[in-house]
N, CA, C and O atoms as a GROMACS GRO file, in nm:
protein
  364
    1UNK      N    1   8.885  11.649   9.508
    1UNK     CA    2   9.026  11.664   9.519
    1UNK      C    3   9.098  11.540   9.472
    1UNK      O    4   9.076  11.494   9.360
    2UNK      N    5   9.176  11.489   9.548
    2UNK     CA    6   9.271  11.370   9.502
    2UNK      C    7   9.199  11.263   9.494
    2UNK      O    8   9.204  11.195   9.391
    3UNK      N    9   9.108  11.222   9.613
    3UNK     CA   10   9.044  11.102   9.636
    3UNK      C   11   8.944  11.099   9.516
    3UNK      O   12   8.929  10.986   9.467
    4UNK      N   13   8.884  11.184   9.467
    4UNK     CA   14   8.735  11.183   9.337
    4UNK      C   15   8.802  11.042   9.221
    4UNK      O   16   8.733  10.947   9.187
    5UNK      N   17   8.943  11.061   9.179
    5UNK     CA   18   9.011  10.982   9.057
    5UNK      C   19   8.996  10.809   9.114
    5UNK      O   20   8.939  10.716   9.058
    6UNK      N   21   9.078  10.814   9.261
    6UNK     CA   22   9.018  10.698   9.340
    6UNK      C   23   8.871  10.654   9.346
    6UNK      O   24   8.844  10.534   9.356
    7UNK      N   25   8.802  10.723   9.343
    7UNK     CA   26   8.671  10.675   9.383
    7UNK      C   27   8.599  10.621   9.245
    7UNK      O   28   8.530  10.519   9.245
    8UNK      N   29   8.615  10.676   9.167
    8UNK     CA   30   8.542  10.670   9.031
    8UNK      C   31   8.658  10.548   8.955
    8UNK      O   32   8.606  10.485   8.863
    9UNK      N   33   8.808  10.510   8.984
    9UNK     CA   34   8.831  10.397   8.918
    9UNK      C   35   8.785  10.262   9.009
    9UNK      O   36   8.768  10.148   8.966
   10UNK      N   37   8.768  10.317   9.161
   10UNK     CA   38   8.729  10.162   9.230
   10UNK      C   39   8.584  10.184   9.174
   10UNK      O   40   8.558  10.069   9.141
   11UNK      N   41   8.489  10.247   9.147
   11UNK     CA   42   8.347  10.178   9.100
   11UNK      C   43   8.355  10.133   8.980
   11UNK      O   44   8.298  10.026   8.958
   12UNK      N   45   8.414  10.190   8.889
   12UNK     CA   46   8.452  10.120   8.756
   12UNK      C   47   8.510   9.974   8.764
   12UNK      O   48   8.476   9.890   8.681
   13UNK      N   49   8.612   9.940   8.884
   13UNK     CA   50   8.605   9.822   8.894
   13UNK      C   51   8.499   9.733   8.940
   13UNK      O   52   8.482   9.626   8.881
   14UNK      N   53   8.415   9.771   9.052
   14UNK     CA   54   8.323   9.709   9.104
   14UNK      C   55   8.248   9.711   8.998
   14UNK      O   56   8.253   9.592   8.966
   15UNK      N   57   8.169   9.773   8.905
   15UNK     CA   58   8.090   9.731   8.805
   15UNK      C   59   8.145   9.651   8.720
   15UNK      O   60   8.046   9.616   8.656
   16UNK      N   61   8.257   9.582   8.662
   16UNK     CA   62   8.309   9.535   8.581
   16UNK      C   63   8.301   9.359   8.665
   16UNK      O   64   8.276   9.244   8.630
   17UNK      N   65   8.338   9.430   8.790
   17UNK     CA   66   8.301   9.222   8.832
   17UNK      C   67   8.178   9.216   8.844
   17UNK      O   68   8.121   9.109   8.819
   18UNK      N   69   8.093   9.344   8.892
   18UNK     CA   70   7.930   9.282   8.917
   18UNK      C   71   7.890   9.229   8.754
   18UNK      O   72   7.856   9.112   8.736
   19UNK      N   73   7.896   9.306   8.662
   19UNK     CA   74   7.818   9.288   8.542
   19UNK      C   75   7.880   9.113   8.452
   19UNK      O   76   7.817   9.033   8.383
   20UNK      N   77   8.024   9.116   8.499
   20UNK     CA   78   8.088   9.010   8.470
   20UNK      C   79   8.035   8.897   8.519
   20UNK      O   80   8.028   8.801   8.442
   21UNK      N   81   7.976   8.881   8.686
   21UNK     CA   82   7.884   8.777   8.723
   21UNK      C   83   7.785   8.775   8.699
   21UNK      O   84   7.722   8.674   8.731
   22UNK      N   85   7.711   8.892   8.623
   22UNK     CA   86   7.529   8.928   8.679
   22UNK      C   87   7.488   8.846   8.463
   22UNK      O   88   7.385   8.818   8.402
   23UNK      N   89   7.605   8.843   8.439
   23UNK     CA   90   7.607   8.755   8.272
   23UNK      C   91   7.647   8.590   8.286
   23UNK      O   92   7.652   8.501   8.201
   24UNK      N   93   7.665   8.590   8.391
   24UNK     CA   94   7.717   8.404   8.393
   24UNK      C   95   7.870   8.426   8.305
   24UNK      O   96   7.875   8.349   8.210
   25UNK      N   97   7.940   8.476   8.313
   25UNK     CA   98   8.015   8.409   8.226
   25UNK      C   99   8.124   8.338   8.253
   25UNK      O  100   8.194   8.398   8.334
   26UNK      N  101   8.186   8.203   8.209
   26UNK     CA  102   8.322   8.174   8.251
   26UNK      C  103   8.360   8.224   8.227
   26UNK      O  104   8.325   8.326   8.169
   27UNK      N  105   8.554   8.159   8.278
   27UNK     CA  106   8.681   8.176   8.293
   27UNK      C  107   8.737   8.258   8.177
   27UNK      O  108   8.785   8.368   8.207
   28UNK      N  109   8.738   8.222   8.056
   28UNK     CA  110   8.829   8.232   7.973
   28UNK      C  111   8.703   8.400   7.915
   28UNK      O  112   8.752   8.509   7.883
   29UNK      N  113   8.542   8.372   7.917
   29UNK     CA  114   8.474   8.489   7.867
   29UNK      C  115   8.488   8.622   7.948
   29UNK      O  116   8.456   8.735   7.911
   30UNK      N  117   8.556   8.577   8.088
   30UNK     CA  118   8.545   8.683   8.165
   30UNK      C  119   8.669   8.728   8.179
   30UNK      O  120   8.677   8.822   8.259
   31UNK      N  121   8.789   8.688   8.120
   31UNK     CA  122   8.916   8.770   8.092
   31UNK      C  123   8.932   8.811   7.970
   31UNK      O  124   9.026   8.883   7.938
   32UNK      N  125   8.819   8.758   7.868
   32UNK     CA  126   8.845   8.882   7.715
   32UNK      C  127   8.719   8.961   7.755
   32UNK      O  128   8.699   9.056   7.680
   33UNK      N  129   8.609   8.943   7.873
   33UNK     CA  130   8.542   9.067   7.902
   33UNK      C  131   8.650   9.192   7.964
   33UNK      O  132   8.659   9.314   7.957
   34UNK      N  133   8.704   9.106   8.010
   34UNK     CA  134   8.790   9.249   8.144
   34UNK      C  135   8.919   9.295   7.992
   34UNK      O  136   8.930   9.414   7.960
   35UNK      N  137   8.965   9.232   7.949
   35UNK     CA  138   9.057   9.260   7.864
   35UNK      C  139   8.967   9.400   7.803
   35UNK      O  140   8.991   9.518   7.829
   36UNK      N  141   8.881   9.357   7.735
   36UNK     CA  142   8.818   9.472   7.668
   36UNK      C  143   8.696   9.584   7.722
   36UNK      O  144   8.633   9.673   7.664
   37UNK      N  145   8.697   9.536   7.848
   37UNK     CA  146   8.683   9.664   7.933
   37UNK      C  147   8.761   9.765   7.979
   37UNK      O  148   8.741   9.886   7.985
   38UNK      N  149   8.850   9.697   8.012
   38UNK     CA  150   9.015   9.774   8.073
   38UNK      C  151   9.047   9.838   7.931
   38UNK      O  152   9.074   9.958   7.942
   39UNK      N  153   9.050   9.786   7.795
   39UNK     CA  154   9.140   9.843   7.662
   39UNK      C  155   9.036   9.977   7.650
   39UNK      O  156   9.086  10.086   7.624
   40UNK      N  157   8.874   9.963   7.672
   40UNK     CA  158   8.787  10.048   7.636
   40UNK      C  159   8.777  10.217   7.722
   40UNK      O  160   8.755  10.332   7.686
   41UNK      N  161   8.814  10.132   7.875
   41UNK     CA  162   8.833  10.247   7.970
   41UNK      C  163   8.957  10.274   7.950
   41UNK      O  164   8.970  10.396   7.959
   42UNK      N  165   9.057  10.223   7.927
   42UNK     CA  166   9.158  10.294   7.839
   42UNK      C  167   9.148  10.443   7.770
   42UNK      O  168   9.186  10.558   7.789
   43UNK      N  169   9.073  10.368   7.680
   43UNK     CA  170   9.097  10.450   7.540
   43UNK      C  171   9.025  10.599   7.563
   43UNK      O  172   9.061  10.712   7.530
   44UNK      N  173   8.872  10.536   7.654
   44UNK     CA  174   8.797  10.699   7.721
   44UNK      C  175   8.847  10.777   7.767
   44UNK      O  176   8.814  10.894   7.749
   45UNK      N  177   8.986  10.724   7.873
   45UNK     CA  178   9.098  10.861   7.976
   45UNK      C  179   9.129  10.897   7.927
   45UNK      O  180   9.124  11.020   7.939
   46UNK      N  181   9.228  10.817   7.765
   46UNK     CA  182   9.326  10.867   7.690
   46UNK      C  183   9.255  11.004   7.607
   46UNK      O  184   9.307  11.115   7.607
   47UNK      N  185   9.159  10.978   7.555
   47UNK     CA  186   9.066  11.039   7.452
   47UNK      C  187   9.010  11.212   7.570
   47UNK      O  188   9.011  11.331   7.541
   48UNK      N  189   8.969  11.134   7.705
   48UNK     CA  190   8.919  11.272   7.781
   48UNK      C  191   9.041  11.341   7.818
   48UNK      O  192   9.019  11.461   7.805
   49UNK      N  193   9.154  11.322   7.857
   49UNK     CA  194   9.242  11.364   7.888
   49UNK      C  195   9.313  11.454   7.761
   49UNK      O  196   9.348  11.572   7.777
   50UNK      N  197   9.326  11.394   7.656
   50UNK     CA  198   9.384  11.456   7.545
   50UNK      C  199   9.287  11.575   7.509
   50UNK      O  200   9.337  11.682   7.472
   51UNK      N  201   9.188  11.564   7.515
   51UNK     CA  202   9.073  11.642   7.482
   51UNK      C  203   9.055  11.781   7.537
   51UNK      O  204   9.042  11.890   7.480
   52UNK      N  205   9.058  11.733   7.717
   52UNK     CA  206   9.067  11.839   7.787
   52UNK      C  207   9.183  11.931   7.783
   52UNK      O  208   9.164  12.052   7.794
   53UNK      N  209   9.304  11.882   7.767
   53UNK     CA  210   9.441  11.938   7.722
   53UNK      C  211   9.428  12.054   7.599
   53UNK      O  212   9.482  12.163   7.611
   54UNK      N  213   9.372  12.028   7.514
   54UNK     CA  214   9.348  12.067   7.385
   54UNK      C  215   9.250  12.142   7.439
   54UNK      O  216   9.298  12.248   7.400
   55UNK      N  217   9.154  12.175   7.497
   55UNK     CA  218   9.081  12.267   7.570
   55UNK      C  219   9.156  12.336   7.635
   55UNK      O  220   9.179  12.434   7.564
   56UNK      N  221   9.212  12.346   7.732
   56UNK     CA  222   9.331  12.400   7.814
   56UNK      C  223   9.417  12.525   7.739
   56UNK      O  224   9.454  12.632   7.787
   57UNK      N  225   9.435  12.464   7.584
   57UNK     CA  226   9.509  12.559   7.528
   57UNK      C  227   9.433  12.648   7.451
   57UNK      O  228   9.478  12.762   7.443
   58UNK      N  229   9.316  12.620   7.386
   58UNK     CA  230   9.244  12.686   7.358
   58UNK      C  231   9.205  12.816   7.394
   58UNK      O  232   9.235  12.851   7.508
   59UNK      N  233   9.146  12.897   7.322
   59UNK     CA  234   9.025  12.969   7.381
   59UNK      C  235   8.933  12.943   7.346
   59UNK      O  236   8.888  12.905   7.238
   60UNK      N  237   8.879  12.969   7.476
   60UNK     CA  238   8.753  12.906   7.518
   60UNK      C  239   8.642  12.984   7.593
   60UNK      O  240   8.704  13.026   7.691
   61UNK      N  241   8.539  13.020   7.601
   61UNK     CA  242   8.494  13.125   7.666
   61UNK      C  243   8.470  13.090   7.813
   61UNK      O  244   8.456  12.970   7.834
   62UNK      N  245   8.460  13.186   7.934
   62UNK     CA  246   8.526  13.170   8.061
   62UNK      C  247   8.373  13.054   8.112
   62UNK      O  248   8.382  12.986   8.215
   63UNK      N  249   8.257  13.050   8.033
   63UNK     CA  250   8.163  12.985   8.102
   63UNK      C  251   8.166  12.806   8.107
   63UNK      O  252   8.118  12.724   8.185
   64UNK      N  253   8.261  12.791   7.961
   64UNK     CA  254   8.257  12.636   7.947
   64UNK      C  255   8.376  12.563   8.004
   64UNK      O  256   8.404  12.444   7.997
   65UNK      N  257   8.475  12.716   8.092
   65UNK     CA  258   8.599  12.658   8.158
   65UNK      C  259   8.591  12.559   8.278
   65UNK      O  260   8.507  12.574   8.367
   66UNK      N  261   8.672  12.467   8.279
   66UNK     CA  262   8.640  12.408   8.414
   66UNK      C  263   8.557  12.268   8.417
   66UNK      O  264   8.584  12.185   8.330
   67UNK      N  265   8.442  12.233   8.531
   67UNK     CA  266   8.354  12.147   8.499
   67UNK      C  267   8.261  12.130   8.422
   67UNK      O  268   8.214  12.023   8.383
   68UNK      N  269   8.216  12.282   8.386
   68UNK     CA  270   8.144  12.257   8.245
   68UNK      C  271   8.219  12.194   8.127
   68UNK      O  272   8.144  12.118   8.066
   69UNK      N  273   8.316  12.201   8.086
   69UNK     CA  274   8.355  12.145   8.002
   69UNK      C  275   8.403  12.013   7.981
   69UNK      O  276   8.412  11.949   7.877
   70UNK      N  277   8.436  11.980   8.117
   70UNK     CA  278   8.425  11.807   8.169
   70UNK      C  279   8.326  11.765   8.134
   70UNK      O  280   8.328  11.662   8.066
   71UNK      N  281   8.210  11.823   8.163
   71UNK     CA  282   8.084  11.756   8.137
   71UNK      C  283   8.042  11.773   7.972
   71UNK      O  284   8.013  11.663   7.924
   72UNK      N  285   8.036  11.840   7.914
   72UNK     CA  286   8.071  11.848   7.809
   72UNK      C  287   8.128  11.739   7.685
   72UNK      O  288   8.078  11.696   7.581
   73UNK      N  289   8.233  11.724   7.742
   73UNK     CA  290   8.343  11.644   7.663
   73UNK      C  291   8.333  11.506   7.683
   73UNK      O  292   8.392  11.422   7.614
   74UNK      N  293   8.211  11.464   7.838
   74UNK     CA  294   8.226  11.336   7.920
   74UNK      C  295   8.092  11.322   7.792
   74UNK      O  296   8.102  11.230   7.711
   75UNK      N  297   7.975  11.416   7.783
   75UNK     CA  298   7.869  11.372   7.690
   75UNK      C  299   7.860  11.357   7.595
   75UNK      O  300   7.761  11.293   7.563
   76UNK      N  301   7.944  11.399   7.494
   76UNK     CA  302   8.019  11.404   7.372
   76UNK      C  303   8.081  11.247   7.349
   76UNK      O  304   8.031  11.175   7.262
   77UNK      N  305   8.190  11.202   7.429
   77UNK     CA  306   8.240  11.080   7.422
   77UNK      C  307   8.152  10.967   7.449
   77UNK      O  308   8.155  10.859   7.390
   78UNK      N  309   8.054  11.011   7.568
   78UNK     CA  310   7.988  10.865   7.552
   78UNK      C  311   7.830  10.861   7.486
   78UNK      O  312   7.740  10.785   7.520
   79UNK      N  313   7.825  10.963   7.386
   79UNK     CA  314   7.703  10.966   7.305
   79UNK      C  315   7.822  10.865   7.175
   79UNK      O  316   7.774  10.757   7.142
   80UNK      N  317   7.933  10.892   7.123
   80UNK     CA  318   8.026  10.861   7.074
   80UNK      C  319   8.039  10.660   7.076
   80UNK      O  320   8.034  10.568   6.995
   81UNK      N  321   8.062  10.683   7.256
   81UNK     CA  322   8.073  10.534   7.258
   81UNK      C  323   7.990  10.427   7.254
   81UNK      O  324   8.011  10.307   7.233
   82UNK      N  325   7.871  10.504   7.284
   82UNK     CA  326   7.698  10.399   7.223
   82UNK      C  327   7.720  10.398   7.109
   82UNK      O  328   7.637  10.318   7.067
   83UNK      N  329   7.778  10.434   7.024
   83UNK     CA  330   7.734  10.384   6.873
   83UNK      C  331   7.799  10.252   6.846
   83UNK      O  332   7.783  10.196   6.738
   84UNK      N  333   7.905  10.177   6.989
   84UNK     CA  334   7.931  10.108   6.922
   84UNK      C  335   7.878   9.994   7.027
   84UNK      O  336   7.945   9.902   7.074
   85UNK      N  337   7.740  10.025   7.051
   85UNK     CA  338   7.668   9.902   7.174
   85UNK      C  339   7.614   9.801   7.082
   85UNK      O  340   7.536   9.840   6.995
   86UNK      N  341   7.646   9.680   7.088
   86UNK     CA  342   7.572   9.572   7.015
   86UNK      C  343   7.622   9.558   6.842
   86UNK      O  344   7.558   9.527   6.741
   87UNK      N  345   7.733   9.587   6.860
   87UNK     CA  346   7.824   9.626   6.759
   87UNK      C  347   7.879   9.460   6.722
   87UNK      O  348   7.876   9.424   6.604
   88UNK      N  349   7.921   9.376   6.813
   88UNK     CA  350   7.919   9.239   6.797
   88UNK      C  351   7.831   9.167   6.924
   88UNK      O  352   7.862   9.106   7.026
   89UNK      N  353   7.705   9.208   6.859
   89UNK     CA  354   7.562   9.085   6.945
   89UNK      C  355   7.565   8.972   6.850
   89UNK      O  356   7.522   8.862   6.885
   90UNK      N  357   7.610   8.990   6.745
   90UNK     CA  358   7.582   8.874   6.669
   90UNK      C  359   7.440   8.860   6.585
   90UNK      O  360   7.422   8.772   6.501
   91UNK      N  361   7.342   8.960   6.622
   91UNK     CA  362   7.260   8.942   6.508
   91UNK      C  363   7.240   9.036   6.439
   91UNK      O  364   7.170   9.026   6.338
   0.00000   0.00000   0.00000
């Protein structure tokens, strides 16, 4: 219900400081980490949200309505967003 949106942005935060310490990084690496974590989880709501909308209006057949298609659209985007893992590792 209401609380699920709560729950899933406070772990998104809690992983963003754990992984932020569990790398050592300073001050200044760990606000263009969060900068471009926050711009990235951004861009995923914007992208799932628009997506699902555009589903919404669609037709669509009655089996992929709903959470199937959340799930769907959630595996789609982040098969999407690995392509860009290690994208600047530097080697």
């Amino acid at each position: 219900g209401l609380f699920l949106p709560l729950i899933t942005t406070n772990c998104a935060i809690l992983f963003l400081a754990l992984t932020q310490t569990s790398r050592g990084y300073n001050f200044f690496e760990g606000i263009f980490f969060a900068l471009g974590a926050g711009a990235g989880l951004t861009l995923a709501l914007v992208l799932m949200a628009g997506i699902r909308e555009e589903a919404e209006l669609s037709d669509i057949p009655d089996v992929l309505k709903g959470a199937a298609m959340s799930f769907l659209i959630a595996g789609i985007l982040s098969m999407a967003f690995m392509g860009f893992a290690g994208l600047f590792s530097g080697a």
